[in-house]
N, C-alpha and C positions, 0 to 999 in steps of 0.2 A: 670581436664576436658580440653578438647582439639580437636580442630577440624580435622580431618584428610582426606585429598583428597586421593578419593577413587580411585582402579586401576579400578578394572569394575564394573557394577551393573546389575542385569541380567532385560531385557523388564518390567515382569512383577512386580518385586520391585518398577524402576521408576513409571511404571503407577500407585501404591499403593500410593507411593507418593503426585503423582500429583494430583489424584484424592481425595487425602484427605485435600489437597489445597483448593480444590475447595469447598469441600465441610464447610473448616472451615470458606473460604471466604463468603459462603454464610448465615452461622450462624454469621458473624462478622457486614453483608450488614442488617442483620434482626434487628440485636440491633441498629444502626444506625438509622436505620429508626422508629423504634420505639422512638426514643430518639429526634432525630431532628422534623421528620413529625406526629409523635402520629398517625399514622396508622397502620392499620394489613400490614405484610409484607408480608405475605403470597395474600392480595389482590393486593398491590404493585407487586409482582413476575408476578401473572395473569395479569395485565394492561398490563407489559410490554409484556408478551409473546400475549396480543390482539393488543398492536400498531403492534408488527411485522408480525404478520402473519394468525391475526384473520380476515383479507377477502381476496379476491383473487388482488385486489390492494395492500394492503397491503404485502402480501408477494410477489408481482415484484418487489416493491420497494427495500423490502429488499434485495431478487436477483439482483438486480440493483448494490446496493451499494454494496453490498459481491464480484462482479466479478468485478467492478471497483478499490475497494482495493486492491482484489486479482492481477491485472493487474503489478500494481506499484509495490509492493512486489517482483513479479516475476520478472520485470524488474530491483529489484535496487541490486539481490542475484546476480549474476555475480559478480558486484560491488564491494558487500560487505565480497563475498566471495574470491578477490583477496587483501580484506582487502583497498580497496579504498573506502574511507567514501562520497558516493555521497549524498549530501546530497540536492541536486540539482531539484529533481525529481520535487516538485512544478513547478519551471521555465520551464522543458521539458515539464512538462504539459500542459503549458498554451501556450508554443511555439507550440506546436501540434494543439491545438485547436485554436488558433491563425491561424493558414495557416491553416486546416478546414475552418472556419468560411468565409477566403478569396476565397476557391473554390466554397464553395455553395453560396456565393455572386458574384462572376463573372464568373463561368460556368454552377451554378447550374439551371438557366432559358433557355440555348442553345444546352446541350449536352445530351445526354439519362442517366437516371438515374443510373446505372450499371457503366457506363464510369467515373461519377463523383465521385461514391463511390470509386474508386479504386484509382484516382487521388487523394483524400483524405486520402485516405492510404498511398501510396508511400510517399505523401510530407508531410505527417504529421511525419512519420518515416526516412525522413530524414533530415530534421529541427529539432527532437529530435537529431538523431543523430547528427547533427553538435552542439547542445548545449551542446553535451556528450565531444565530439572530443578537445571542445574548454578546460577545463580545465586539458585536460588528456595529450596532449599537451605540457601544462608548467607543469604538474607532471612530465611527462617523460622525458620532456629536461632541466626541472629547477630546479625541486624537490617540488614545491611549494607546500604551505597547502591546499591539497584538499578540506579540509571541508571549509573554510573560502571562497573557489575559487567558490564551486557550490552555498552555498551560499548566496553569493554577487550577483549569476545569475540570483537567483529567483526575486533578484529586479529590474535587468535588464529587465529581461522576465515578470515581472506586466506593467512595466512606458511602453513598446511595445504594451503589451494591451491597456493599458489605451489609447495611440495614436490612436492605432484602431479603439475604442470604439467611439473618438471624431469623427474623421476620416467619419465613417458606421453608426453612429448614425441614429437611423429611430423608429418614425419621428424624426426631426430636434430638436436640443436644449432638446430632453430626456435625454441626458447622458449614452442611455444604447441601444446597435444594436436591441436589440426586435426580437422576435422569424423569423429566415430567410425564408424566402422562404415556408412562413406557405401555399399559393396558391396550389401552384404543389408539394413541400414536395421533392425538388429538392435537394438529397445530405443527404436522409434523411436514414440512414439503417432502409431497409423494418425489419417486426415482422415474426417471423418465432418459429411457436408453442407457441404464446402467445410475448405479448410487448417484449421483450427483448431478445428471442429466441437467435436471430442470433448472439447477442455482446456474449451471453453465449458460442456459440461454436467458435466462434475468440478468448475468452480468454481461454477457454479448449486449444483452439490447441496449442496457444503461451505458456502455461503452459504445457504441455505436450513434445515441442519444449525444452525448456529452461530444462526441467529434463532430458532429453535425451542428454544434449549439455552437460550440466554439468556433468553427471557420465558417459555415455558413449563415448565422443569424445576426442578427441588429444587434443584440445582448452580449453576443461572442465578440463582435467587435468594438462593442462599448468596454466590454473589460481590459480588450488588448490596449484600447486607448489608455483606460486609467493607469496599465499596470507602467507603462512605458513614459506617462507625464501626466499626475494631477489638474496641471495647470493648463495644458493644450488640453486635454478635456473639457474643464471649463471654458476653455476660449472658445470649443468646436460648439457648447451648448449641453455637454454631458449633464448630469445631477450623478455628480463624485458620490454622494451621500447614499443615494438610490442602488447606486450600484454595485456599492460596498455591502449594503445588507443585504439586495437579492442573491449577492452574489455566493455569500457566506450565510446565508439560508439553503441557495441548493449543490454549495460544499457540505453543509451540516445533513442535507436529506438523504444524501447519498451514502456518508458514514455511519446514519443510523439506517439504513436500507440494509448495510453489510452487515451491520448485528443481526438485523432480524436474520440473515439468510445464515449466518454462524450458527445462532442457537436455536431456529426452526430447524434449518436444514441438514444438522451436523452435531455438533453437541449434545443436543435438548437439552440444556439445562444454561445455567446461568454461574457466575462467579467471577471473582476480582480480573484472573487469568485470560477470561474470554476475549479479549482483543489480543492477548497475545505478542505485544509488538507491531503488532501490525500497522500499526500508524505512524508511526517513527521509521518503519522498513520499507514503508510507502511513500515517504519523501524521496530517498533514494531512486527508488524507482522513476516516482516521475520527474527527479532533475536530468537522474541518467537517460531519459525518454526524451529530453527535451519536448515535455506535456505530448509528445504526440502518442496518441492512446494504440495506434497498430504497434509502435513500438516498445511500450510500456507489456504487452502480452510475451514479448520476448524477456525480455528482462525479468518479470514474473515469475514466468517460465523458468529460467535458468537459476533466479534465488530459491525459489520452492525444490528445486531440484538439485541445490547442494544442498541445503537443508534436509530433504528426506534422507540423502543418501550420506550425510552425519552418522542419523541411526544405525544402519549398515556396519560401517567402519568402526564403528566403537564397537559392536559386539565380534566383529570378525577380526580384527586386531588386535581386541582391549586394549584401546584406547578411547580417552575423553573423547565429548564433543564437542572441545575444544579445538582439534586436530583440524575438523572439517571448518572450524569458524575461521583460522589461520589461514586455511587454504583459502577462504570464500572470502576473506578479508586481502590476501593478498592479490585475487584475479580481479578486485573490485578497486584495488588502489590502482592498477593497471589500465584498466579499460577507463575511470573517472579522471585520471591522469590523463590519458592520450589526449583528450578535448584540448586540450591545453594548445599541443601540438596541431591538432584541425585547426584553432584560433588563432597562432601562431607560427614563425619560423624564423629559422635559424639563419641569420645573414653574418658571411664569413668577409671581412673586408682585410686585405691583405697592401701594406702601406711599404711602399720602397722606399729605403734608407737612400735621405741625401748620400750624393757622392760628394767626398771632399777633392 
């Protein structure tokens, strides 16, 4: 017996595949839970699909957290896809919402509404950006360990908050900025079709933007080059160098875009917490996506949506939420396992014993 990497596999095989991942993950999540929590897991399954989406709160929420995933994901596949390990996105995060949080505190009382939002766009996107710039930088001219490099940043980009935080605190001696500008709602993205409306069609378009850039453009194709051989890029005429910062400029503009639209459009306010994870939950997604961004919204999708429905289950079972991490952790080892299986296959060779 022997494993063997396969040349192709046709659509509907992998999907056969996958789907039967899924579906063992979810006979594997059932015994668990019978075994751990002595509950029906089939009433477990309904909780959580009621914390996610069982009111009409309930499911912005999740829309919420599904298109803020989604945002980060999107933003780190350039990155990841010229094979630069940014692993940074937390820090660009919270430097985004960082300079947010300083527009709607010192514009957002004097200027019209419209004017601030924009102002917090531009500079949230490009303080990501220059948090992108900074480790891409000494890749390109030093060679340095990227991953070690963004890193290191995200601790940089907390203890900046944290000064912030000291800095803006209100009221005085809370330790925490408190909701800004809750008065006039200065800086605040308006609701457009329901709470979250408008961040929905900002991250459609920047998702839509980054699939276009990536398979359609000159840029998109210069990254696939670098990500896949330094050296046959230069052979083709690339500038490795060029590509590497623009590249990881609008990786970085993109993860400070998702702050501003965190703490404009959701939070209002600011603090160490505001990324969330999110950057580290967003690698996942976009490996399990294989970078492709239609399918990165599914993936999104289904991690925001154990995640809401966590909540749920701990109060209607009392239990941790932990419970839900287990589960989400086991259908996630299942389905990032199966690829294994699409890459490869199992060849049975079966040898006749000499006759004597």
């Amino acid at each position: 017996m022997r494993m063997i990497k396969r040349g192709s596999i046709s659509r509907s095989k992998a999907l056969c595949i996958r789907l039967a991942a899924a579906v063992l993950s979810l006979l594997v999540c059932a015994i668990v839970i019978v075994a751990i929590t002595k509950q029906n897991p089939l009433e477990v399954y309904a909780g959580i699909v009621d914390g996610a989406v069982g009111t009409g709160r309930r499911l912005w929420v999740t829309i919420r957290e599904t298109i803020f995933l989604l945002i980060v994901a999107v933003g780190l596949t350039p990155a990841f896809k010229m094979r630069f390990w940014n692993i940074g996105a937390e820090g660009q995060i919270l430097m985004g919402g960082a300079v947010s949080a300083a527009v709607m505190i010192y514009l957002g009382k004097s200027l019209p509404n419209a004017l601030v939002i924009l102002l917090i766009f531009v500079s949230s996107a490009l303080i990501g950006m220059l948090w992108g710039l900074i480790p891409a930088y000494f890749k390109a001219r030093y060679n340095t360990n990227e991953t070690l490099f963004t890193l290191m940043l995200n601790y940089v980009a907390m203890q900046i908050v944290t000064f912030c935080i000291v800095y803006w605190e209100n009221p005085p001696g809370s330790n925490t900025v408190g909701v800004i500008n809750a008065a006039n709602r200065g800086g605040w993205i308006p609701p457009l079709f329901g709470t979250y409306g408008m961040c929905v069609l900002l991250v459609a378009a920047v998702t839509v933007f980054i699939a276009i850039y990536m398979n359609r453009s000159k840029h998109g194709y210069e990254i696939a080059v670098v990500g896949e051989s330094q050296n046959t890029a230069r052979y083709a005429g690339i500038n490795v160098k060029k590509v590497i910062i623009r590249t990881m400029m609008l990786s970085g503009a993109i993860c400070g875009f998702a702050g501003a639209l965190i703490v404009s459009g959701s939070s209002h306010t600011i603090s160490t917490g505001t990324a969330g994870g999110r950057g580290f939950t967003a690698i996942i997604v976009a490996w399990m996506s294989k970078f492709n961004p239609a399918i990165m919204v599914i993936v999104s999708l289904f991690l925001a949506f154990m995640q809401q429905g966590a909540i749920q289950i701990a109060s209607q079972f009392g239990l941790n939420e932990n419970a839900s991490d287990i589960i989400t952790g086991i259908i996630l080892f299942f389905l990032i396992g199966c690829e294994f299986f699409v890459n490869y296959r199992l060849e049975v060779t079966i040898k006749n014993s000499p006759k004597h």
